[in-house]
N, C-alpha and C positions, 0 to 999 in steps of 0.2 A: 851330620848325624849318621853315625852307623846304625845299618839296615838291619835289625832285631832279629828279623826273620835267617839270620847268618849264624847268628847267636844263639838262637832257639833250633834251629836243626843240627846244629855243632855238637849241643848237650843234649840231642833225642829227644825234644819236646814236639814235633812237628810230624805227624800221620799223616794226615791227607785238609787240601786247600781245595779253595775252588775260584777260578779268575787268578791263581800264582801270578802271572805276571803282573797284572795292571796292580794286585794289593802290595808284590814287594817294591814297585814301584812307587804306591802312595806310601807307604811306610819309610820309605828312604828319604823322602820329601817334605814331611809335615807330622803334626802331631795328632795322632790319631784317634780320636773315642772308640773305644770296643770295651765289648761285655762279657762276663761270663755268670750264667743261673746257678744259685745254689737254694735246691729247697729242705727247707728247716725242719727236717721229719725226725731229727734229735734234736739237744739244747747243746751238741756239742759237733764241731768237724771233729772230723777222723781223718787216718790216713791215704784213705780214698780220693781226700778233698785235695789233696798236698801238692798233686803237680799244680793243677789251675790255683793255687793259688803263687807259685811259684813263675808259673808264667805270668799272671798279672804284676809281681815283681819286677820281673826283666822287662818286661813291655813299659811299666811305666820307670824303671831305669833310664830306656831306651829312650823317654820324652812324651811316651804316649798315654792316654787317660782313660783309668779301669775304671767302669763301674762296676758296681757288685749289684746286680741284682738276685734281689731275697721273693724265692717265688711263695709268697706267702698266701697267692691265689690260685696258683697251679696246685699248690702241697691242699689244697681241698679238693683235687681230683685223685692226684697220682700218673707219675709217670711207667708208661708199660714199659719203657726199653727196659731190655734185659731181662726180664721177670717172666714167668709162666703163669706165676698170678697176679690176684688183684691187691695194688696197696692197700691197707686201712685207711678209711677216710679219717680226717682229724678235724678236732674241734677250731673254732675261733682263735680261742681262749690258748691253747699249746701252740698253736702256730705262730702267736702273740708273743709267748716266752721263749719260743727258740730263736724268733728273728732277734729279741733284745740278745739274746748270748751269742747268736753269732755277730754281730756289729763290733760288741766286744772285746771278740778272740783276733778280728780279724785288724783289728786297729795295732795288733802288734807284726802283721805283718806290710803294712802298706802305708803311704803316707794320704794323709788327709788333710793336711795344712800348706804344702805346696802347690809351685806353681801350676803343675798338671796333677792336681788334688786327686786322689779316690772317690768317690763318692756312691753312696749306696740308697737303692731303692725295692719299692716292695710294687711287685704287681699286684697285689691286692686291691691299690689304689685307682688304678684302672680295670680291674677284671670283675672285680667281685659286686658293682655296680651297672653294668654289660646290660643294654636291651637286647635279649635272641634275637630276635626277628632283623634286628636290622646289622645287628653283628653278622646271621648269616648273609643278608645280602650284601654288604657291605665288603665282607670277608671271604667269606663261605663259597661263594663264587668262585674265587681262584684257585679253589684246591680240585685238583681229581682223585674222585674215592678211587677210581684202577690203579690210579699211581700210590695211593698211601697205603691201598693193600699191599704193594709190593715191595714194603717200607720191611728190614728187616728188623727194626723194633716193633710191628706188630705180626708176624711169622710165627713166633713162638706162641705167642697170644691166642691167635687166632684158630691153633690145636683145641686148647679148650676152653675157648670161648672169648670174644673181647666185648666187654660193655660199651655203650655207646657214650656211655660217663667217660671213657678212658680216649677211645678214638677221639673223641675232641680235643687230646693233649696236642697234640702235632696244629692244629688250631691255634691254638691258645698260644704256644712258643712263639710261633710264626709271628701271632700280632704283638708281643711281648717285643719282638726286633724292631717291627715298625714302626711302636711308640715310639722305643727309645730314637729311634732314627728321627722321629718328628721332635721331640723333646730336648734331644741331645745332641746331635747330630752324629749320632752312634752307626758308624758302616761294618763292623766286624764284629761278630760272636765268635770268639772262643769255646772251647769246650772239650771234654771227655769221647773218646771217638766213638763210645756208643749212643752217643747223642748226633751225630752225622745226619742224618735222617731230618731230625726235627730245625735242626741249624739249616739246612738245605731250602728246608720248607720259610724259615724268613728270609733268606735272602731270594728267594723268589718270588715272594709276596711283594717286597719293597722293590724290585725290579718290574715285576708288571704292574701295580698298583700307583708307582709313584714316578716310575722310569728312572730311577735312581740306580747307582752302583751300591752294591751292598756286597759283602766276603766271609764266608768261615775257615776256620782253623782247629781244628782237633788234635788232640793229642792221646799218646795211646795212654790204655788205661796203666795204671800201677803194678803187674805183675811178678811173682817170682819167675827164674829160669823153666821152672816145670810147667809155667803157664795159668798159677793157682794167680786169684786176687790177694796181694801183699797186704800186711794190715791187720790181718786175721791171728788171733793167738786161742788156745783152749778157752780163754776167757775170756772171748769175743773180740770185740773189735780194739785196734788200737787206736786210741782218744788223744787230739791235742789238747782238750782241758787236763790238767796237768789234778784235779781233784775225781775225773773217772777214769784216766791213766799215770798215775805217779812216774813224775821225771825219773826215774829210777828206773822203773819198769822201760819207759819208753826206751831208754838209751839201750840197757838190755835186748831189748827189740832188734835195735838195728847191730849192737856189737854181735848178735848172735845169726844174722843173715847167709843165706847160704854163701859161697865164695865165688858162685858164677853172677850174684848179684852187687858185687861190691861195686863194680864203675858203672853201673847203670846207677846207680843210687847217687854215686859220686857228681854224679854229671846233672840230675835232676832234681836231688832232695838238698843241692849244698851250694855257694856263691864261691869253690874254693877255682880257680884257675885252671884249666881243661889241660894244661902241660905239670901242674904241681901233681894232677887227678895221675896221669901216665907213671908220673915217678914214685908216686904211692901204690899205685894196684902191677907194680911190674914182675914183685913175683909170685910166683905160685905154689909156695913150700909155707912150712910156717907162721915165715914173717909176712905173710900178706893178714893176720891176727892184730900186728900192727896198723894195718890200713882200716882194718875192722873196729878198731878203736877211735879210731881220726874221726873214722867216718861216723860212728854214733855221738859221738861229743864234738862235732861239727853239727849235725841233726836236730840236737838236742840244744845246741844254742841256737838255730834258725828258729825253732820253737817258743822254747822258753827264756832264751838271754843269755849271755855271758855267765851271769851270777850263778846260774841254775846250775849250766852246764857244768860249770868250773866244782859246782859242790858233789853234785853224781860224781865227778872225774874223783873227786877224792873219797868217796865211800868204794867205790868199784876197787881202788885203791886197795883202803883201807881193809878191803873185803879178802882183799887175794895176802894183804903184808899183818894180816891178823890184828890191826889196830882197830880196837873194837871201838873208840869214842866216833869214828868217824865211820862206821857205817850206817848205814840205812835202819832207821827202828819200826818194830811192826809193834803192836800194842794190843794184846788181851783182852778181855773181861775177867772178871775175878772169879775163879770158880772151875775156869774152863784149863783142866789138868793134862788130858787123854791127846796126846799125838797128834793124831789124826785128825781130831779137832782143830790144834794150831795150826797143823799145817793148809788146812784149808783157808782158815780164820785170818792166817797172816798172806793166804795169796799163793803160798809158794806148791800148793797145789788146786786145780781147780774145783776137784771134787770129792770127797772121802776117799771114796773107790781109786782114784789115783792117788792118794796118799796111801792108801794099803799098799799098792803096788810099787811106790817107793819106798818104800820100809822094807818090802819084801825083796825088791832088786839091791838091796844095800847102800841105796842113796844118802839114805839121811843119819846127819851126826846133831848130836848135841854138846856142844862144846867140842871135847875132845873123845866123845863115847859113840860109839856108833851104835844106831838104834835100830834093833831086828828084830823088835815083838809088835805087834800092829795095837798092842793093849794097854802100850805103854805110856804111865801117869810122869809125868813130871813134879817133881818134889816143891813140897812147900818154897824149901830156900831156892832153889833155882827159880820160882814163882817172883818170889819175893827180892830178888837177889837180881833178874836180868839173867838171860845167857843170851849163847849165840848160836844160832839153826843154821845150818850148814845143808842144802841142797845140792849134792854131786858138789864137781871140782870149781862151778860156775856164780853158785846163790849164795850166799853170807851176810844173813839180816841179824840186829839184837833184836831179842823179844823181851820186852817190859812188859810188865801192869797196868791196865789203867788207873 
């Protein structure tokens, strides 16, 4: 069995371990149970979610067994890392609907029917039934409050204020490892390196509690070259539900990345071969435009399949060779004439006010006319008739009717 942990630092998945030795040695040896938390505070992942789910990929590639755990008991607290404030609390009832659509989304990247199966579970089922009293002695005991002040997901918090709702995150995580350890025989959480802290705090629990080996592994978060979190567009966040991010949109997403990002991406968002990766991103002139195409239509099948991919490939296409059956359609209301309307209405901008100011920069054409009045009504027949909205040298959507 090759050692995963070769594979996963090869492609930049790998920040910071804890026990390296003795876990690349159990991973060279056997088949592994590890975990990684995802809590359901949308009905949909994003691109945030993308490495860890990427590394549960290659880990169970590798032989080894992901669980998914859906913290659908922790997401009624909220987690501080990273935040200055406090989450929204959520109901039952939402937490109930995002765990069913992530199970969902997630069945298309992992296997659940083989031999070393996926399998996913909901802390709710143990947490949200919890005696205090004997949770804290039972648990509570092994933490030191000096040390979890010094925890740098509660640092920022702790400026303007941390509730005591919140500080029992690092709690909660901790025994989240434990079970799994007693249930599954789970030694490794995975995770986001801003979660370090909280991943530290179960394997130290299961080490003084149980005298057991236990390991974490983080990986870094998602960012661009400038250091900003990747994912992010004027109109919010980018969505692997493919109905609050259209495959269209997504691949745009990643064809349009900066060009100091392409083999980082290469190497963590795609299964293509770490030497095919070099001879793709090797130059630095135009044709690296090509690499930037691989690379979103390689993205965009790891997401949504083959099929997906292959049909964005040909409106993107057809978008730049003016074959209008085959691009991307945006769709109307009947009535809605004024510019600046559709352009918001179709996406292709995300606010009026940035639709003025692409009218005004000279961005936008309609068909073959280019549009410089901010007032401007589109015509019954072109209403009636279809055209096509051209955004700078990059956008080319038809617009129908409903």
């Amino acid at each position: 069995m090759n050692n995963v942990i070769d594979t996963l630092r090869a492609r930049g998945f790998v920040k910071q371990t804890v026990y390296e030795d003795d876990l690349y040695e159990l991973l060279g040896k056997e088949s592994v149970p590890f975990y990684i938390g995802f809590d359901p505070t949308a009905d949909s992942l994003h691109v945030g979610h993308f490495i860890q789910l990427m590394v549960m990929s290659w880990m169970q590639k590798a032989g080894h067994k992901p669980i998914i755990l859906i913290g659908g008991g922790t997401a009624m607290i909220g987690d501080p890392s990273g935040r200055t404030d406090m989450r929204a609390m959520m109901t039952r009832e939402t937490i109930g609907h995002n765990v069913e659509c992530f199970k969902k989304q997630m069945s298309s990247f992992l296997d659940f029917d083989g031999k070393n199966k996926a399998i996913i579970v909901d802390n709710a089922d143990w947490l949200l039934n919890l005696n205090y009293v004997e949770f804290l002695r039972d648990i509570g005991v092994h933490f030191s409050v000096n040390k979890m002040l010094t925890a740098e997901c509660y640092k920022a918090r702790l400026e303007k204020g941390l509730s005591f709702l919140e500080f029992n995150y690092m709690l909660m995580q901790g025994y989240d490892f434990l079970v799994l350890n007693e249930k599954y025989g789970c030694v490794l959480e995975c995770g986001g390196d801003d979660q370090w802290n909280n991943m530290l705090a179960g394997v130290d629990l299961i080490r003084r509690k149980e005298g057991k080996p236990a390991y974490a592994m983080t990986s870094p978060l998602l960012t661009t070259a400038e250091g900003k979190k990747m994912g992010k567009t004027q109109k919010g966040a980018v969505w692997l539900n493919p109905d609050k991010t259209a495959p269209f949109d997504f691949y745009q997403y990643w064809r349009n990345v900066d060009d100091r990002d392409v083999e980082k991406c290469f190497k963590l968002l795609t299964f293509l071969p770490l030497d095919e990766i070099t001879e793709l991103v090797k130059y630095t002139d135009e044709r690296i435009n090509e690499a930037k195409a691989r690379l979103a239509y390689e993205i965009t099948k790891v997401v949504h399949g083959k099929e997906v991919a292959d049909d964005v490939q040909r409106q993107v296409k057809a978008s730049f060779s003016g074959n209008v059956e085959d691009m991307p359609v945006k769709t109307i209301d009947d009535g809605v004439t004024r510019i600046t309307d559709i352009l918001f209405l179709t996406g292709l901008a995300p606010s009026k006010g940035e639709a003025r100011r692409l009218i005004e920069g000279g961005g936008i054409r309609i068909n073959d006319t280019k549009i410089d009045d901010v007032m401007y009504e589109v015509n019954d027949e072109l209403i009636n008739g279809g055209f096509v909205l051209h955004k700078g040298k990059k956008v080319h959507v038809k617009v129908e009717k409903k």
